[in-house]
FIPADO-145317 format. One line per field, with one value per residue (C-alpha): residue in three letters; y, x, z. Coordinates in nm, 3 decimals. Example, Ala and Ser with C-alpha at 12.3 -4.5 7.8 and 13.67 -1.06 7.14 Angstrom:
! residues 2
resn (ala;ser)
py (-0.450;-0.106)
px (1.230;1.367)
pz (0.780;0.714)
***
This chain:
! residues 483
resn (unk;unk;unk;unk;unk;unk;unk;unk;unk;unk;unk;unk;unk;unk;unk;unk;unk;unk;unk;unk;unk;unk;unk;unk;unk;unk;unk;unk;unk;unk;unk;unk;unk;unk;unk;unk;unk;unk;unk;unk;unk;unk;unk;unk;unk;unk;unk;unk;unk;unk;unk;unk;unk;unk;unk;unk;unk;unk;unk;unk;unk;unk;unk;unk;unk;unk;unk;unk;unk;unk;unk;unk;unk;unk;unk;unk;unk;unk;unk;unk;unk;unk;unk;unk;unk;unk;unk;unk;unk;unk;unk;unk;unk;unk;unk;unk;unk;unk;unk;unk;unk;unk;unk;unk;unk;unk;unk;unk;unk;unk;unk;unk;unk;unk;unk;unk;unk;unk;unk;unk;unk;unk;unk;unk;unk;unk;unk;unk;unk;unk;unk;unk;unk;unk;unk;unk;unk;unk;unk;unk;unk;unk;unk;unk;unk;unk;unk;unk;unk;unk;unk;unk;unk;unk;unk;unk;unk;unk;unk;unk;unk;unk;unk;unk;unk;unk;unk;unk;unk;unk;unk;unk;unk;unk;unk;unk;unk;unk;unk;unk;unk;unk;unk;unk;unk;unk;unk;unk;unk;unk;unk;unk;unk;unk;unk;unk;unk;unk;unk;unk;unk;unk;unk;unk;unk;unk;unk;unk;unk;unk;unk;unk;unk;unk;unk;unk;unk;unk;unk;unk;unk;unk;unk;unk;unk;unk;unk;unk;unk;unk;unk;unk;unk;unk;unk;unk;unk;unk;unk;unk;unk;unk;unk;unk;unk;unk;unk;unk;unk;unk;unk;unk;unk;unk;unk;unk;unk;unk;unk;unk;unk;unk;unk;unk;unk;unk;unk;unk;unk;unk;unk;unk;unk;unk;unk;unk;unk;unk;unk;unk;unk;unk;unk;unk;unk;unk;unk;unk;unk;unk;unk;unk;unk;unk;unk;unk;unk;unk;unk;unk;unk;unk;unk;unk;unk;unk;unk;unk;unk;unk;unk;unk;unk;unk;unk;unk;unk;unk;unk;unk;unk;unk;unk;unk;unk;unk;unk;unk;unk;unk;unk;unk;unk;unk;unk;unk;unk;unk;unk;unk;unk;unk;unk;unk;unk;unk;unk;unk;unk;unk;unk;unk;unk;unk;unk;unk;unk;unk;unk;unk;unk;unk;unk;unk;unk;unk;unk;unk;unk;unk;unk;unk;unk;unk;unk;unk;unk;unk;unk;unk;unk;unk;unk;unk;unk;unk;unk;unk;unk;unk;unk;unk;unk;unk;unk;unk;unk;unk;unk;unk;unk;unk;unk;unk;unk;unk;unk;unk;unk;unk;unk;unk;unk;unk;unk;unk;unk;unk;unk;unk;unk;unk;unk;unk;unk;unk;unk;unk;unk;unk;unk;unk;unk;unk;unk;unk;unk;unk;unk;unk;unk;unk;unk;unk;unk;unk;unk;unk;unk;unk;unk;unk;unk;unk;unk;unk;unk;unk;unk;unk;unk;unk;unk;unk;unk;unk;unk;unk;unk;unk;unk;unk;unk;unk;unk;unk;unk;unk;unk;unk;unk;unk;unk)
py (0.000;0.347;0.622;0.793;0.510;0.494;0.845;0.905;1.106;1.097;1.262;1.088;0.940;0.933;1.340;1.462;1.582;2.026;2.188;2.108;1.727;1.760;1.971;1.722;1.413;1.612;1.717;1.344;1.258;1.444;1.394;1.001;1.057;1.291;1.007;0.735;0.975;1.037;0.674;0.595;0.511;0.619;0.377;0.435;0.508;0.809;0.950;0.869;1.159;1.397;1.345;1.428;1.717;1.840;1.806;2.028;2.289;2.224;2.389;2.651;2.755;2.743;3.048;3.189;3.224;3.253;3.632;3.714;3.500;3.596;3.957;4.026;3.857;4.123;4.386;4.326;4.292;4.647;4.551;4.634;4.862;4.737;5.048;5.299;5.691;5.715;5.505;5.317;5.333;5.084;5.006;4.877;4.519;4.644;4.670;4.247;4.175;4.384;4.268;3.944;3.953;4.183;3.883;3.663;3.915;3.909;3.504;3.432;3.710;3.707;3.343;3.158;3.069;2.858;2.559;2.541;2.591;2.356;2.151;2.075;1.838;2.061;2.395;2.227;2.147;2.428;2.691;2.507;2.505;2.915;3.001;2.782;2.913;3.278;3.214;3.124;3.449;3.630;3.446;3.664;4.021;4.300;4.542;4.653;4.723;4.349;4.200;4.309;4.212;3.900;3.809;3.988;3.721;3.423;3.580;3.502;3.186;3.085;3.257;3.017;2.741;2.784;2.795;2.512;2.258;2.350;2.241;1.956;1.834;1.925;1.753;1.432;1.396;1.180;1.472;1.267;1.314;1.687;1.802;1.567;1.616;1.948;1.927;1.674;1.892;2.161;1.970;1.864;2.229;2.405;2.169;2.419;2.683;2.491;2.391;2.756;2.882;2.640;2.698;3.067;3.055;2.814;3.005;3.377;3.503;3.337;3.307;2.952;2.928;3.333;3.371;3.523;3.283;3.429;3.346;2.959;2.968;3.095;2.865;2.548;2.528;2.600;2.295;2.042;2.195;2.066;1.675;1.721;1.789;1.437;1.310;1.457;1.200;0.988;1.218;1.181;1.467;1.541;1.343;1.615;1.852;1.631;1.516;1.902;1.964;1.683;1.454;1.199;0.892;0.993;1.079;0.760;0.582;0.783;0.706;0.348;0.277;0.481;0.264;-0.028;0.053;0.142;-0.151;-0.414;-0.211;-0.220;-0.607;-0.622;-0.477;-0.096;0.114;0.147;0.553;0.725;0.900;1.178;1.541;1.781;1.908;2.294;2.450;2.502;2.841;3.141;3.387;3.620;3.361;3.482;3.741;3.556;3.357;3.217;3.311;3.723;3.699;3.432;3.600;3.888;3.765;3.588;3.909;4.079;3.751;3.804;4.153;4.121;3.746;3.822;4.120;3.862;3.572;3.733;4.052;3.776;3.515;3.726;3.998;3.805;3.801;4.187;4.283;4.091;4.272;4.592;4.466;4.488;4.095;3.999;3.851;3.538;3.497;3.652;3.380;3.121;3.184;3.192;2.860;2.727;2.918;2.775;2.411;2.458;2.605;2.174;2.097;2.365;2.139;1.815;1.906;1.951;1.640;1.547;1.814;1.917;1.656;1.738;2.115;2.289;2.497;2.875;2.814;2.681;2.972;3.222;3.110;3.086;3.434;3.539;3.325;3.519;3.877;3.786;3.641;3.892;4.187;3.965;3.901;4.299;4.315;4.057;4.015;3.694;3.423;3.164;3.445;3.488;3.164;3.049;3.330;3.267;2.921;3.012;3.267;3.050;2.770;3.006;3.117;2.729;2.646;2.921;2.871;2.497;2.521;2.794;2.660;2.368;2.575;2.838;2.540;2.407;2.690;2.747;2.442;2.279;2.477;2.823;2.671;2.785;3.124;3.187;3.123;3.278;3.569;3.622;3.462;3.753;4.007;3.858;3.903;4.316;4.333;4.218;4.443;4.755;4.628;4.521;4.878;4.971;4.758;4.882;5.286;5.167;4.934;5.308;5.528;5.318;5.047;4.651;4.747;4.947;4.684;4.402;4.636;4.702;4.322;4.271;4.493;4.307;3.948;4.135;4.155;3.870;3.667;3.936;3.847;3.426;3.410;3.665;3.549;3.216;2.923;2.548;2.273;1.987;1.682;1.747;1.699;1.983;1.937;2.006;2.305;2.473;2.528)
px (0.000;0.136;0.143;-0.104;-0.348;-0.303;-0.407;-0.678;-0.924;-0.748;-0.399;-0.121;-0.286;-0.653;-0.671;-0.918;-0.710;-0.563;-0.504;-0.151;-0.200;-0.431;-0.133;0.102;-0.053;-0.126;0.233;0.292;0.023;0.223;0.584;0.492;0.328;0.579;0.846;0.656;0.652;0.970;1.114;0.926;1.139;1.135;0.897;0.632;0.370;0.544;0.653;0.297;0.165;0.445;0.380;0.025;0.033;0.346;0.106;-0.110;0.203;0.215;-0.084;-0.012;0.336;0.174;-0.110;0.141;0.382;0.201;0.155;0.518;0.451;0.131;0.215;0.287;-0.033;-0.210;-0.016;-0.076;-0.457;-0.507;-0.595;-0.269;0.035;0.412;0.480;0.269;0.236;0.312;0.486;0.120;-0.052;-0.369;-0.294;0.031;0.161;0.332;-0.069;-0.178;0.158;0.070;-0.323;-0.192;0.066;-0.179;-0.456;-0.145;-0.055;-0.410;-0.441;-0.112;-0.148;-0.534;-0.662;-0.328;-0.483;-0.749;-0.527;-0.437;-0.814;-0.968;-0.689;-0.412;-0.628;-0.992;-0.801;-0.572;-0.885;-1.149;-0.821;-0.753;-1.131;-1.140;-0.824;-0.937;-1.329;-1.170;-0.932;-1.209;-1.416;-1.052;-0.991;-1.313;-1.204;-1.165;-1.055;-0.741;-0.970;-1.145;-0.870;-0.685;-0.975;-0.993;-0.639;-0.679;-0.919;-0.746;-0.409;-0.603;-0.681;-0.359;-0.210;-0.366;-0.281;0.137;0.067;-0.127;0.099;0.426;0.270;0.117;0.467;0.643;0.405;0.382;0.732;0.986;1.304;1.552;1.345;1.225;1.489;1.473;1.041;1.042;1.318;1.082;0.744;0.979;1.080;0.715;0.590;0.868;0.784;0.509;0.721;0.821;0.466;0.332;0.651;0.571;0.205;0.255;0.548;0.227;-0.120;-0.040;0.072;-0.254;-0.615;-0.750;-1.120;-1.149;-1.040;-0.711;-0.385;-0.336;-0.736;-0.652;-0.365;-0.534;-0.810;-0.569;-0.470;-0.776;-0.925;-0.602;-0.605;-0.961;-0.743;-0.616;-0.906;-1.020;-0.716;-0.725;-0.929;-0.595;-0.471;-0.497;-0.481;-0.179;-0.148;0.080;-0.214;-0.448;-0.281;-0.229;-0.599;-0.644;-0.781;-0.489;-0.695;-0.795;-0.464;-0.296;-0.547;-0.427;-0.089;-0.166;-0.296;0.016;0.257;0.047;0.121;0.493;0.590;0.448;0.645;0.963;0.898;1.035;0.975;0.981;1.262;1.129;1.059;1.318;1.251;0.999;1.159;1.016;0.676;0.670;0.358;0.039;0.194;-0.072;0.022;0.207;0.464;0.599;0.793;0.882;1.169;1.376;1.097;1.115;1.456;1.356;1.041;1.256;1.510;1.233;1.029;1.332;1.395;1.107;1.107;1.382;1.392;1.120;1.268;1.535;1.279;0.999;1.202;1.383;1.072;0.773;0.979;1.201;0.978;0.926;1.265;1.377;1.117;1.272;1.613;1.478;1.360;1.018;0.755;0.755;1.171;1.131;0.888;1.145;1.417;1.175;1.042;1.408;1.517;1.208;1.291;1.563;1.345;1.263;1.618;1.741;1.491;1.629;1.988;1.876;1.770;2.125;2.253;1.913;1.993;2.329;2.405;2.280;1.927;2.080;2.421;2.253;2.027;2.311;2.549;2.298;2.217;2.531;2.478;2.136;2.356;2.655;2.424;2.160;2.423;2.578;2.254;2.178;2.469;2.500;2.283;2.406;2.127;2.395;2.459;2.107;1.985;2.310;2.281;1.869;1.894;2.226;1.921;1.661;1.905;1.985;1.590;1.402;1.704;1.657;1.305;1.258;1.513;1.368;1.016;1.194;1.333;1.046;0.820;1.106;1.121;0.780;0.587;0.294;0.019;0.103;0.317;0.075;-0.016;0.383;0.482;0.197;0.240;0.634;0.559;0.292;0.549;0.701;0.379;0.378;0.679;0.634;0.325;0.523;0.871;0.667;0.573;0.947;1.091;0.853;0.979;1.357;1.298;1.167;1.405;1.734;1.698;1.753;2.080;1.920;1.666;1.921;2.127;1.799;1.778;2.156;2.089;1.776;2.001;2.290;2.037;1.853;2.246;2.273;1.972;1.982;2.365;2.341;2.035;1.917;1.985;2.043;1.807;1.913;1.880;1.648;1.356;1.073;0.991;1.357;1.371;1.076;1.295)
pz (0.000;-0.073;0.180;-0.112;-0.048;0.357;0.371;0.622;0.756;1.088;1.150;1.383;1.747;1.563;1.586;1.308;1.046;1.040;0.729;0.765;0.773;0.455;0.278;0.374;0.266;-0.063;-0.088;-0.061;-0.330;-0.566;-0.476;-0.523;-0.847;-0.978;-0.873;-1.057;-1.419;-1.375;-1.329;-1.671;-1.953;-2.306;-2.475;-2.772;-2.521;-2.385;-2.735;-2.863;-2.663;-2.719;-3.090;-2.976;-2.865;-3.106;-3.378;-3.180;-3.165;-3.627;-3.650;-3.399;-3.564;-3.873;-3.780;-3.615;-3.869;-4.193;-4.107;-4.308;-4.566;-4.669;-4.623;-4.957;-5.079;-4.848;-5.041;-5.373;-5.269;-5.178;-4.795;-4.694;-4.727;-4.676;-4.450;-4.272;-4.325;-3.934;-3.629;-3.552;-3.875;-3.857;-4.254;-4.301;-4.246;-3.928;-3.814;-3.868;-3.703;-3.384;-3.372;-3.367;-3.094;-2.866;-2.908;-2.798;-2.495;-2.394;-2.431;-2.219;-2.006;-1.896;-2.029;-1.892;-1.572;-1.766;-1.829;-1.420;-1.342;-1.590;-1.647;-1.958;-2.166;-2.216;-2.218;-2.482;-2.759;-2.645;-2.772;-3.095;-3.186;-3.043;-3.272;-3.619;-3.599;-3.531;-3.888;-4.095;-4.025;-4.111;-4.416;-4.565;-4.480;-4.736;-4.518;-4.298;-3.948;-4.018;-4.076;-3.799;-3.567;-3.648;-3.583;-3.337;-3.143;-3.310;-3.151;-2.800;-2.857;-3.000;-2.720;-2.443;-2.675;-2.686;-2.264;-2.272;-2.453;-2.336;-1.962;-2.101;-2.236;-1.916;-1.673;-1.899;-1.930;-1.749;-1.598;-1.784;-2.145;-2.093;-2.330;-2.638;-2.565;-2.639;-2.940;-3.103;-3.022;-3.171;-3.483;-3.500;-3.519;-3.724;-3.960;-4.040;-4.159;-4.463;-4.539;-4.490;-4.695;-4.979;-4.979;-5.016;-5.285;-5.456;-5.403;-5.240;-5.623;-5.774;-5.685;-5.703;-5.812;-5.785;-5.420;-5.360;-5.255;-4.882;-4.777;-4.897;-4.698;-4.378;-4.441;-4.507;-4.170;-4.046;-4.165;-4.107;-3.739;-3.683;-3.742;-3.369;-3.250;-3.256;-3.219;-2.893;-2.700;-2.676;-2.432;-2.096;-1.830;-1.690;-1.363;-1.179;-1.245;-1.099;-0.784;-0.721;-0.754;-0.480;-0.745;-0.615;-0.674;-1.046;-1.067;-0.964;-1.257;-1.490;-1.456;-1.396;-1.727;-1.842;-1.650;-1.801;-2.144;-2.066;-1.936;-2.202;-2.422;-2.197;-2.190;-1.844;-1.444;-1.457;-1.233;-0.894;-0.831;-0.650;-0.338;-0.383;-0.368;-0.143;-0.266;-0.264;-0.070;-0.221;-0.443;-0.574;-0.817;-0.599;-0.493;-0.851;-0.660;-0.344;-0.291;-0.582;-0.828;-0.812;-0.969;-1.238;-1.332;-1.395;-1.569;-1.823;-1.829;-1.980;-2.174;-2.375;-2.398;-2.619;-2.769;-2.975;-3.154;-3.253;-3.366;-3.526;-3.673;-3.858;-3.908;-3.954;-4.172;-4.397;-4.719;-4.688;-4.634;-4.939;-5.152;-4.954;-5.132;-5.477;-5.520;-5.630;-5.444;-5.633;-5.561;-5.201;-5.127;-5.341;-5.121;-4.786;-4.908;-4.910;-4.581;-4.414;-4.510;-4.198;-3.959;-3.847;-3.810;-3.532;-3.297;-3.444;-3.339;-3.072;-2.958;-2.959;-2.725;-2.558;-2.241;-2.244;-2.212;-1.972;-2.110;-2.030;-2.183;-2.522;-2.526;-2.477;-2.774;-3.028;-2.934;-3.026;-3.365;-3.451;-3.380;-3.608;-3.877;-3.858;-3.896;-4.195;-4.367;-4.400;-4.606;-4.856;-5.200;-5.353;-5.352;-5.184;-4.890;-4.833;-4.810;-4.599;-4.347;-4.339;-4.283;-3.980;-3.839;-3.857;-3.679;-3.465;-3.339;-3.329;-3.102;-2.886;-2.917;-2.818;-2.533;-2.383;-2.407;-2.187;-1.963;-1.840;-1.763;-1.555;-1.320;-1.143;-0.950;-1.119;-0.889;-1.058;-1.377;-1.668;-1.569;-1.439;-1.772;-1.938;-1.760;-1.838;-2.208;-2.252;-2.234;-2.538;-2.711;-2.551;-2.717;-3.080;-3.093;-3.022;-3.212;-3.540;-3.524;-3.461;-3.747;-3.988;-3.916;-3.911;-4.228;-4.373;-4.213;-4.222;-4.441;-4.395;-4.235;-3.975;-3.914;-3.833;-3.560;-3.384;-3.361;-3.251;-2.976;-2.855;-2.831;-2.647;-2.399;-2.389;-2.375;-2.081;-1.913;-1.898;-1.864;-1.563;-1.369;-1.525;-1.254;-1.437;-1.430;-1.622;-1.544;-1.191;-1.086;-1.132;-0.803;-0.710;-0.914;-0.752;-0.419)
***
């Protein structure tokens, strides 16, 4: 019998139960469940529901990142204008990229919450079907202010989303495969850029049966998305969520039938669970700035302040700075297309290294990378330079990306861990609004070149930031990484 299963009504002597005993025996609950994920080895089972919900994060990089690509479509249709008259023009490209990344403040900053009230698995599919319903209704605007609306509300429900699954992942995960889980959900999902890339370079320049290229693309994924929907009945709830939520028997079942599956496939006795770490208290939203947190959700506050100026000044601007350079559409969205075909393999490297270096240390390098590439880029013209100093960038970024995704789920405990993180990932999403806005009046004032020091500034800071303050987790425990 487990201590989980010998708990009481009763505290020591036959005493009814305090608070305290109730915490501790819940503390318990958890530490014991948390010990029997994390003894798990890597079978089929446990990648089965990575590749779950990483399909899930496919169709959320791919709304999230068709915005560059079918920016020039949205050009050449009238609805929009490459640059605006003034800093926060409403008609300009600069405009959809800001609606969408102030839906995706709102989403991760108001809406994060959701997936530690309601739990991972229902927050998970009522976001995707909030996000693809939102798409459809903008894949019919004619005008800038519609437009703009509409991403607008699909930015929220993406927003919850990107929270959501990068939880899930954590929670499900055994501590000795968080790394390579979120390289593969990373590999998974930058798959999209490719697709998106290749779709646009296909349909944005035409207009299939009468209706211009960028709606189809926009509707595409709208209509693939709907796949994980019903895939998503294979997924269980995340069993740390549940034992924190005193659900400890449901809990326990869960991971049961988990452990089940694991073991025929391991064709032999499972590891017995270590000891359980220490359980931190039951935490609330303000123990963000007690303790060890304050300093972490600082340093991940400024973090993605200035990450995103790197990522999506590169990722979500790349097509229109070419066309700034002289090239055509059709060849800026050629050599995106091409560029994009990398954007999977920065993950896939990292599966190889993402266990072995510590998280911080990864993230600070290719920082450097994205500065020394980004300033080189700005000044080259060849087709050979631009596509080798894209694909370096674009390296550079989905590595940052998926190791950072690892690592801000790995420092707040599981009562507080999706509205922590989508409280500090929100500012990245304050950020791109304004910095879209920024980029678009340097791209006008000073040029590509002026553009890409803007952005070299942004990573000094972010390799400032982590390499400073960022403490290292790899390898533990997320239960010893919450003290």
């Amino acid at each position: 019998m487990t201590m989980m299963e010998g708990a009481s009504q009763l505290g020591a002597g036959g005493r009814t139960a305090t608070p305290a005993d109730t915490a501790a025996r819940a503390g318990t609950a958890i530490g014991e469940i948390s010990a029997r994920l994390d003894r798990l080895p890597a079978t089929p089972a446990i990648w089965k529901l990575i590749v779950l919900l990483s399909l899930g994060f496919f169709f959320e990089l791919y709304d999230l990142l068709y915005t560059g690509y079918v920016a020039p479509g949205l050009v050449k249709s009238g609805i929009l204008t490459p640059t605006t008259s003034g800093l926060f023009g409403t008609s300009g490209v600069a405009s959809f990229i800001a609606a969408l990344f102030a839906g995706l403040f709102l989403g991760t900053i108001a809406c994060g919450f959701l997936a530690d009230r309601f739990g991972r698995r229902s927050i998970f599919t009522w976001s995707l079907l909030w996000y693809v319903a939102a798409n459809t209704v903008m894949a019919f605007q004619d005008t800038a202010n519609g437009l703009n609306l509409w991403r607008f509300i699909s930015g929220m429900g993406i927003g919850v989303e990107l929270v959501t699954i990068g939880t899930y992942i954590s929670e499900l995960t055994p501590k000795r495969l968080r790394g390579r889980a979120f390289a593969i959900c990373q590999t998974i999902g930058f798959s999209a850029v490719p697709v998106v890339a290749f779709l646009s370079y296909l349909l944005v320049p035409k207009a299939p049966f009468g209706l211009a290229g960028w709606r189809w693309v926009v509707l595409l994924g709208g209509v693939a998305a709907l796949f994980i929907w019903y895939f998503r009945r294979n997924l269980p709830e995340s069993p740390r969520w549940l034992a924190g939520q005193g659900r400890t028997d449901e809990a326990s079942q869960v991971l049961a039938q988990l452990e089940e599956k694991v073991a025929r496939q391991y064709g032999k006795p499972l590891p017995q669970p270590e000891a359980p770490d220490p359980v931190p208290r039951k935490a609330g939203f303000a123990d963000m700035w007690k303790g060890p947190y304050r300093q972490r959700t600082i340093m991940l506050i400024i973090f993605h302040i200035f990450q995103t100026v790197g990522f999506y000044g590169f990722a979500n601007w790349v097509p229109t700075l070419l066309v700034k350079q002289g090239i055509t559409v059709t060849h800026s969205l050629l050599y995106t297309t091409v560029i994009g075909l990398a954007a999977p393999l920065g993950p896939l490297i990292g599966f190889w290294i993402a266990d072995k270096f510590e998280r911080k240390h990864v993230i600070v390098w290719m920082a450097a990378l994205n500065i020394v590439a980004g300033l080189l880029f700005s000044q080259v013209s060849s087709v050979l330079a631009i596509v080798f100093l894209g694909v370096a960038l674009t390296l550079a970024g989905n590595i940052i990306s998926f190791t950072y995704h690892t690592y801000q789920q790995e420092l707040y405990p599981t009562a507080i861990r999706a509205r922590a993180v989508g409280f500090v990932y929100s500012w990245s999403r304050l950020s791109a609004v304004f910095s879209s806005f920024v980029i678009a009046f340097t791209l006008k004032g000073f040029g590509v070149t002026g553009v890409f020091v803007f952005i070299a500034g942004a990573m000094m800071l972010v390799m400032l930031a982590i390499g400073l303050m960022g403490p290292k987790t790899l390898g533990q425990s997320l239960e010893s990484i919450s003290h």
